[in-house]
C-alpha positions as CSV (number, residue, x, y, z in Angstrom):
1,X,101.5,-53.2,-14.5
2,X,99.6,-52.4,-17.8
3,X,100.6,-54.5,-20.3
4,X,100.1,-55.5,-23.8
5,X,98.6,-58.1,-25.5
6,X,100.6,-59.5,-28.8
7,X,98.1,-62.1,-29.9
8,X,94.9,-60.9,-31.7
9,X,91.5,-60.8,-30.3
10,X,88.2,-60.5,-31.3
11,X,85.5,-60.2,-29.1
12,X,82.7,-60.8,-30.8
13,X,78.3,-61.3,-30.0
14,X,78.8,-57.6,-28.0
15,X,76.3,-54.5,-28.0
16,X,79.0,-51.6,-28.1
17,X,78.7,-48.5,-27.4
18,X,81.1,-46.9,-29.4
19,X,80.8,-43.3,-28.1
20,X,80.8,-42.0,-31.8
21,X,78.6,-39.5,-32.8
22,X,76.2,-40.6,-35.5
23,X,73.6,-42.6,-33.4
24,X,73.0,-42.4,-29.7
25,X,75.7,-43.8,-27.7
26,X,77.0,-44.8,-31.2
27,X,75.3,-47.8,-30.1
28,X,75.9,-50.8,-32.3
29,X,74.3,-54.5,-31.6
30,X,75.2,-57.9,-32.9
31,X,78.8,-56.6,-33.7
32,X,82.6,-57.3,-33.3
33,X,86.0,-55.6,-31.8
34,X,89.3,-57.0,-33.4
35,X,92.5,-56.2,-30.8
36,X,96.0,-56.2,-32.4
37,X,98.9,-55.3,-30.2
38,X,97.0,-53.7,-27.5
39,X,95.2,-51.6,-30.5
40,X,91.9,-51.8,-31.8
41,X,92.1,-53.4,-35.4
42,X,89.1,-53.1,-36.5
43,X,85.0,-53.7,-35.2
44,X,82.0,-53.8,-37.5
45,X,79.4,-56.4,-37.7
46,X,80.3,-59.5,-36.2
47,X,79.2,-61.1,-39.3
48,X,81.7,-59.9,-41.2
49,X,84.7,-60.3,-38.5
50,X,87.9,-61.1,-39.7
51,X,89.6,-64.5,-37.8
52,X,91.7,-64.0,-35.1
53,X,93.7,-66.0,-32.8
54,X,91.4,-66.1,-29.8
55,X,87.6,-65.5,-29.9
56,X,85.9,-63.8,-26.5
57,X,82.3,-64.3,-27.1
58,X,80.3,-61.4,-25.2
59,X,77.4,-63.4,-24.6
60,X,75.0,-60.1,-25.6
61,X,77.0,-58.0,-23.3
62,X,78.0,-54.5,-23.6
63,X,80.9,-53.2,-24.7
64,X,81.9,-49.7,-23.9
65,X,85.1,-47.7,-24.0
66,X,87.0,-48.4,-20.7
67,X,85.9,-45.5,-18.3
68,X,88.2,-42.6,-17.7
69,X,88.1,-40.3,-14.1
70,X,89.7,-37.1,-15.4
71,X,90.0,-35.4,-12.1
72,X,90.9,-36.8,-8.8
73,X,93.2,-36.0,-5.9
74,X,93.6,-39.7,-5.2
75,X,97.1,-39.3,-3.4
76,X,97.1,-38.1,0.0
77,X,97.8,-38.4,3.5
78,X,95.2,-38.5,6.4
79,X,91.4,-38.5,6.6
80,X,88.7,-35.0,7.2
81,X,85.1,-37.2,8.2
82,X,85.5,-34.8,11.3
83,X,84.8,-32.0,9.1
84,X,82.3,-33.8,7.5
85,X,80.3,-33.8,10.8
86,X,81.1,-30.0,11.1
87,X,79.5,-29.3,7.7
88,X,76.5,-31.3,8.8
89,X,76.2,-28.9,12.0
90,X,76.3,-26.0,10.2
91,X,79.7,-24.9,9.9
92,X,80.5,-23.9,6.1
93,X,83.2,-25.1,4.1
94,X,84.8,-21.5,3.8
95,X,84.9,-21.4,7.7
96,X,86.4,-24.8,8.1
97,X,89.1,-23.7,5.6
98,X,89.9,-20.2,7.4
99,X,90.6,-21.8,10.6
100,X,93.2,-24.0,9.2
101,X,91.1,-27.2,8.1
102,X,89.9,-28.1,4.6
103,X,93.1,-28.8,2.2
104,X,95.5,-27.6,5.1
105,X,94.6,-30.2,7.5
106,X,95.2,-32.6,4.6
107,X,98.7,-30.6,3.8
108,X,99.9,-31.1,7.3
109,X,99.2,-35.1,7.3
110,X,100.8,-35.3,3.4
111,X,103.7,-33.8,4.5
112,X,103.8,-35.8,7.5
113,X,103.3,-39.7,5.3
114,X,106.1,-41.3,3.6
115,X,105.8,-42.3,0.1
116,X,105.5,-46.3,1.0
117,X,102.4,-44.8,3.2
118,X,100.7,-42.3,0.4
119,X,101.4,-45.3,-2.2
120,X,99.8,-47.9,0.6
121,X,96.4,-45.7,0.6
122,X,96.3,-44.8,-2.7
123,X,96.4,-48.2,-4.0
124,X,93.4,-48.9,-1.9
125,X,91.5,-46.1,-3.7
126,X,92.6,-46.2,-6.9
127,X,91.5,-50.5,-6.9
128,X,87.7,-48.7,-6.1
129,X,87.9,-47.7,-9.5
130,X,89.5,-50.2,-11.1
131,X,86.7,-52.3,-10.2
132,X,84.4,-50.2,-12.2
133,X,85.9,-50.4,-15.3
134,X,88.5,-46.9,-14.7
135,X,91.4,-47.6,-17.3
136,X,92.9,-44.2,-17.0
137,X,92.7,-41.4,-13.8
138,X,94.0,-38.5,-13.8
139,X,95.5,-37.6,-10.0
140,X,96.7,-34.2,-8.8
141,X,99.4,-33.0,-6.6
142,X,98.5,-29.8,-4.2
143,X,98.5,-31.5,-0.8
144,X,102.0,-31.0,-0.3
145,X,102.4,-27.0,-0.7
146,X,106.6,-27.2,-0.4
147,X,108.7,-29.0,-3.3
148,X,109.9,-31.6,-1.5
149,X,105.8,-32.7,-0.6
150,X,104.9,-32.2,-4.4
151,X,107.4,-34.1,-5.8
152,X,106.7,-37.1,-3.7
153,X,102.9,-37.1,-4.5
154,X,103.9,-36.8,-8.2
155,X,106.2,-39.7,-7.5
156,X,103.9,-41.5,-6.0
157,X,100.8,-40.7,-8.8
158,X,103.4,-41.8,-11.4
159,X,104.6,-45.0,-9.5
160,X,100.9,-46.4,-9.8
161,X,100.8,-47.0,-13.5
162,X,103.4,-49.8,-12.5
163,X,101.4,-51.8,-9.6
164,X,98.1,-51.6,-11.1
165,X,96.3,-52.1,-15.0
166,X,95.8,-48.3,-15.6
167,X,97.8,-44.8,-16.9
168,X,97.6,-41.9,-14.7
169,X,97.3,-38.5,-15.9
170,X,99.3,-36.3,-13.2
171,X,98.7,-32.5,-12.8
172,X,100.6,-30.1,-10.7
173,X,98.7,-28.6,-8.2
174,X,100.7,-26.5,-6.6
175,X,98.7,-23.7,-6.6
176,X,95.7,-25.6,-4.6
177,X,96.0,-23.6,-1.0
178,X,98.2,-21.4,0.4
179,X,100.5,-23.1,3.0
180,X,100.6,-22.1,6.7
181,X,104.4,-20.8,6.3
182,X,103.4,-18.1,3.7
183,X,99.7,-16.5,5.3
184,X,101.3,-13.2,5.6
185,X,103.3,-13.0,2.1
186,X,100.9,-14.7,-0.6
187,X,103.0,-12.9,-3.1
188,X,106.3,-14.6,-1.6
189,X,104.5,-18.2,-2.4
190,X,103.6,-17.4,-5.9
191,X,106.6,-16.2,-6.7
192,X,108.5,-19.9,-5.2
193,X,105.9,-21.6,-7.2
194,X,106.9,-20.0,-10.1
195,X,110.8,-19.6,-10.0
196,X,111.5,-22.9,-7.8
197,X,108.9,-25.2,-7.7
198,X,107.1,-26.0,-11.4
199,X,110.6,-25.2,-13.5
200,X,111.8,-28.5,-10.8
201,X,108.6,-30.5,-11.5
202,X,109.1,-29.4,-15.5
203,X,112.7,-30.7,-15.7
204,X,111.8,-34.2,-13.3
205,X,108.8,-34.3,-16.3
206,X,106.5,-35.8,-13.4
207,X,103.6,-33.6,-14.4
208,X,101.6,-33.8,-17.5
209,X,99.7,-30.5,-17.2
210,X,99.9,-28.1,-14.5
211,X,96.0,-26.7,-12.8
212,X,95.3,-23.9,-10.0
213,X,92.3,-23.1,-7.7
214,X,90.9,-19.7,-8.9
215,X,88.9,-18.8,-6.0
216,X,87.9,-16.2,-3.5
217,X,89.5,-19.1,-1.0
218,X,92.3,-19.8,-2.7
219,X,93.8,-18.1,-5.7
220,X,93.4,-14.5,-7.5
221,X,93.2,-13.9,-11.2
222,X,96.2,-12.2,-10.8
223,X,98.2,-15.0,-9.0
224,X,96.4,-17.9,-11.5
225,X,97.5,-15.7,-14.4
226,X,101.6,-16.0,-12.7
227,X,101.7,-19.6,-12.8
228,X,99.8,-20.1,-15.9
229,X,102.5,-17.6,-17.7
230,X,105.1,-19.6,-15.9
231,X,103.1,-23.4,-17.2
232,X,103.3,-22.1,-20.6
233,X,106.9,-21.1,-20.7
234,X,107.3,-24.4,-19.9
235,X,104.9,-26.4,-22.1
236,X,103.1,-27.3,-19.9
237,X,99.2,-27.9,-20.6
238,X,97.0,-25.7,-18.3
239,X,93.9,-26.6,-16.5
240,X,91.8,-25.1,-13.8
241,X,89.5,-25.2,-10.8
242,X,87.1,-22.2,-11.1
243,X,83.8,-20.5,-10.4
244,X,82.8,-23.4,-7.8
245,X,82.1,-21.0,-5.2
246,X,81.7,-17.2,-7.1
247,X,82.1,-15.6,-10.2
248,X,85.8,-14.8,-10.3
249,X,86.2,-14.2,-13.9
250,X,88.9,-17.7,-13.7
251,X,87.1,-19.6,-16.7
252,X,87.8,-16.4,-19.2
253,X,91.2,-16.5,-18.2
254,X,91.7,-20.4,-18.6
255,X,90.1,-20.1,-21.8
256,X,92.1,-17.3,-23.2
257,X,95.2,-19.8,-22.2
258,X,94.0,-22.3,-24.0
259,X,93.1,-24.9,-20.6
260,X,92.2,-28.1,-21.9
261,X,89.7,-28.1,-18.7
262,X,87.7,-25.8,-16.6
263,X,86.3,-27.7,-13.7
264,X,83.6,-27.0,-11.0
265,X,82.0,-24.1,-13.1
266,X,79.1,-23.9,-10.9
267,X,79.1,-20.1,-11.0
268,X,80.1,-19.5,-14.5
269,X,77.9,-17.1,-16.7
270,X,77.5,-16.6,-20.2
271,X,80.3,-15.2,-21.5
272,X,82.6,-17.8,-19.4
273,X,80.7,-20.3,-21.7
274,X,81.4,-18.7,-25.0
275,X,84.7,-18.4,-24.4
276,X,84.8,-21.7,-23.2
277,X,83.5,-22.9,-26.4
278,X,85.8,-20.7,-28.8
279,X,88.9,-22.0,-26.7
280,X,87.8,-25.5,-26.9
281,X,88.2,-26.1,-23.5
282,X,86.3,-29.1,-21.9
283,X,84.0,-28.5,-19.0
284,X,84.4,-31.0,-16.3
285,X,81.8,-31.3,-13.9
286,X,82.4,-32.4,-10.9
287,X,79.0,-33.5,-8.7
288,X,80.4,-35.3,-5.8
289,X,81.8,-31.7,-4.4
290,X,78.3,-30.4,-5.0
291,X,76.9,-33.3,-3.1
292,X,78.5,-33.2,-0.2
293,X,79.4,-29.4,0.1
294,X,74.9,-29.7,-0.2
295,X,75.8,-26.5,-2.7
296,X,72.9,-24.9,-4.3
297,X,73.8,-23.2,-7.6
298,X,73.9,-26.1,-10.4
299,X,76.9,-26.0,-13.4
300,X,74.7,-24.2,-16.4
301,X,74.4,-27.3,-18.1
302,X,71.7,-25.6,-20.3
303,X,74.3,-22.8,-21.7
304,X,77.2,-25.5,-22.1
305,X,74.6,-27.6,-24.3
306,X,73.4,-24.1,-26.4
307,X,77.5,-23.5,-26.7
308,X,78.3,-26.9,-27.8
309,X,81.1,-26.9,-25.0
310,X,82.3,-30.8,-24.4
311,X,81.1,-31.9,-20.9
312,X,82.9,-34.1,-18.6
313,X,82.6,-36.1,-15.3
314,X,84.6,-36.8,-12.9
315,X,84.8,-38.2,-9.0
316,X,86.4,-35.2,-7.6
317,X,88.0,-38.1,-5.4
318,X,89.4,-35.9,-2.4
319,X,89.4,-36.7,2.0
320,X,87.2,-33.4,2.2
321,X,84.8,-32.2,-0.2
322,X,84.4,-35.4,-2.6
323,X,85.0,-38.4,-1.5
324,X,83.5,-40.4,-3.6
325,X,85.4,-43.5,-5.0
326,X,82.8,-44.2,-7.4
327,X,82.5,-43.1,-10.8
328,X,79.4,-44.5,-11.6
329,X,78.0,-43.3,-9.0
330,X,78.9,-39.9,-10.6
331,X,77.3,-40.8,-13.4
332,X,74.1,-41.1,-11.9
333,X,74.5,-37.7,-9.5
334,X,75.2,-35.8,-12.9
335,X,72.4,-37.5,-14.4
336,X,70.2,-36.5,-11.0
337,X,71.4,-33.5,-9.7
338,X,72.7,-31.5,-12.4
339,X,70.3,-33.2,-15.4
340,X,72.4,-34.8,-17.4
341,X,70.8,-37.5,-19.2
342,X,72.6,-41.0,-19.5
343,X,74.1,-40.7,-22.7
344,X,75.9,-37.3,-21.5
345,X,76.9,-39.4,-18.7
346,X,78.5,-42.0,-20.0
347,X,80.0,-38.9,-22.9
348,X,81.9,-37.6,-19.8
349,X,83.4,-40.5,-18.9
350,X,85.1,-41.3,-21.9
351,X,85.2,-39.4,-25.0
352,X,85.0,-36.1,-23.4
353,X,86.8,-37.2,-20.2
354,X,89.9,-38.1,-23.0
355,X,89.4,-34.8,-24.2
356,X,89.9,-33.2,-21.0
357,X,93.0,-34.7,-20.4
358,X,94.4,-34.3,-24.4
359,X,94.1,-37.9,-24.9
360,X,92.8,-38.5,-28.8
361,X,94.0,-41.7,-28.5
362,X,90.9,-43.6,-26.1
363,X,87.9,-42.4,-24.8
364,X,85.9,-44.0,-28.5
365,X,85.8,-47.6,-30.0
366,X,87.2,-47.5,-33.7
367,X,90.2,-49.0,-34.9
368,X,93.7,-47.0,-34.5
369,X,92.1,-46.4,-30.6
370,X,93.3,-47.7,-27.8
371,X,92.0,-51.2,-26.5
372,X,91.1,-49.9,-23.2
373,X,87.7,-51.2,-23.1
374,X,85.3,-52.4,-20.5
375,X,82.2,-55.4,-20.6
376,X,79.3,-55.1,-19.0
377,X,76.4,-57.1,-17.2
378,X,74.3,-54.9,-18.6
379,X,72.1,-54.9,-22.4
380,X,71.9,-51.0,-22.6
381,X,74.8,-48.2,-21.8
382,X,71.6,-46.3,-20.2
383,X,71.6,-49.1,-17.3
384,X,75.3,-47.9,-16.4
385,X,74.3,-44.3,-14.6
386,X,70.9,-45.9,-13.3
387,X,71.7,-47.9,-10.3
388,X,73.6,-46.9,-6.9
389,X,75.6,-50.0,-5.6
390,X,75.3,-52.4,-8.3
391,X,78.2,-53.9,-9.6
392,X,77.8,-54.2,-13.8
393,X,81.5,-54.7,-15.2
394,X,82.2,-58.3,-16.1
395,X,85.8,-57.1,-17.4
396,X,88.1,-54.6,-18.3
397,X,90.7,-55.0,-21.0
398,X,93.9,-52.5,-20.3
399,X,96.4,-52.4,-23.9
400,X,94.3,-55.2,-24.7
401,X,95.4,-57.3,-21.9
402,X,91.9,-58.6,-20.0
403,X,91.9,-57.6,-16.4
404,X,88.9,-59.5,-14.3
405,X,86.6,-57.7,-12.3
């Protein structure tokens, strides 16, 4: 359980990367991080530190925001490597999904687990990226399809924050898939997810933003639009999974919500982008999904740079078509298969991963922040999306509160 440190702390002798914008990586050497009451105080020069009770010397080490995965689906029942091995003999994703696999195979083993067993496995997951420095993850229901399911993922998404050193961001997924009970009345779903089942996940407050799968697959404009009016009734924050697999129009609509997030994006054009940008709405990018689904069309990373449009990162950790329990090995996929350069990389992690999620309050080293920080092995923040299997972090510190590696 997170918790926070009364006693101040400075670490001092660190190379931080502060995240700000004024310099690269707002990279700043020989320098110094007060901690007050799980708050960053103050950080400057270490020669002009203030005293505090307890000195951490970094020893020349890095010091970078503590690392934030802003979309996972970390909670869930069951396993899909056999559809891995389908994929790899040629069968596509869209195929496996028709015939009942993809999320619904999950669905059916959710529904299936307790909550002891989805907390069990999850656990086990989430302590992947705790060991990489993750202070915050976001985690999504939609594995469930039924209230009853839902609820208990939520439960369970919530109930993590109090057996491990992190906050968890949940979103309602509800509209992920449509369950096997309603293939022949979509419209009879929509309207259960919108009358029943977010107005009872709005009043048990176990969702802090409410997202949808906007695809040919999944989800119509049409249908997204229904539970996004219904998410905004509520006050509920909207996000959304779109153009991954086509050009369904799903990021124009997000944006004219106001989403804090479009995710996937690898099929949105131009106009998707502006919008994007005059909404403010963060793109996350999401490269494990790309990786193993061996897609082809790359997010316009070119367009979101011209459009000054925030870009994210995240592991897409899923049992089918991302999982990937490493988030600096995202780092270095964005960097290699979508171009991102390091400093972008470790931008979506943090900063831009906070802004995805509506979090001002971490993400950047300055004082009034957060102390959710991590320490690395490491003497530049380029290093951090470089290797595949190293393992950099010396610590983390969660409120303040130092969490070994």
């Amino acid at each position: 359980m997170p918790t926070t440190a009364s006693a101040s702390l400075l670490i001092t002798n660190a190379r931080i990367a502060t995240m700000a914008e004024h310099v690269p990586y707002g990279r700043a050497d020989e320098s110094a991080v007060l901690i007050e009451k799980g708050m960053i105080a103050w950080t400057g020069p270490a020669s002009d530190a203030p005293r505090a009770k307890s000195t951490l010397d970094a020893e020349g080490r890095l010091l970078s925001p503590g690392l934030i995965d802003c979309h996972t689906h970390l909670v869930f029942g069951g396993n899909r490597a056999d559809e891995f091995e389908q994929r790899l003999n040629g069968v596509p994703y869209a195929d496996i999904a028709k015939a009942g696999g993809g999320i619904l195979s999950t669905v059916r083993a959710t529904r299936a687990a307790s909550e002891r067993e989805l907390m069990a496995s999850a656990l086990v997951r989430l302590g992947c990226l705790l060991r990489e420095g993750v202070t915050t993850v976001e985690i999504k229901s939609g594995y469930g399809l039924d209230l009853e399911t839902e609820l208990r993922m939520l439960r369970v998404a919530r109930a993590l924050a109090g057996e491990r050193p992190v906050d968890v961001v949940t979103s309602f997924l509800g509209a992920h898939a449509l369950p096997p009970e309603f293939r022949n009345d979509r419209q009879a779903y929509v309207t259960l997810l919108c009358e029943k089942v977010l107005p009872a996940v709005a009043k048990a407050k176990l969702a802090d933003a409410v997202d949808a799968f906007c695809e040919t697959i999944a989800f119509s404009l049409e249908e997204t639009e229904a539970v996004f009016k219904t998410a905004s009734s509520l006050d509920l924050p909207l996000k959304l999974h779109a153009e991954q697999l086509s050009n369904m129009g799903g990021v124009k609509l997000a944006a004219r919500y106001g989403a804090l997030s479009c995710d996937h994006i690898e099929y949105v054009d131009e106009e998707g982008v502006a919008a994007m940008a005059k909404a403010g709405t963060t793109a996350v990018l999401l490269p494990g999904a790309f990786y193993y689904l061996r897609e082809r069309q790359a997010p316009p990373v070119a367009l979101l740079r011209r459009y000054g449009v925030p870009i994210a990162i995240a592991t897409d950790l899923n049992p089918g078509s991302s999982p990937v329990h490493s988030l600096l090995t995202t780092m270095n996929m964005a960097c290699v298969l979508f171009g991102l350069t390091p400093e972008e990389a470790l931008r979506g992690v943090t900063v831009n991963a906070a802004r995805a999620l509506g979090l001002g309050d971490r993400g950047i080293i300055a004082a009034g922040k957060k102390a959710d920080l991590a320490l690395w092995n490491v003497e530049a923040p380029g290093h951090l999306a470089y290797p595949l299997g190293l393992d950099p972090l010396h610590c983390a510190f969660k409120n303040g509160q130092e969490i070994a590696a």
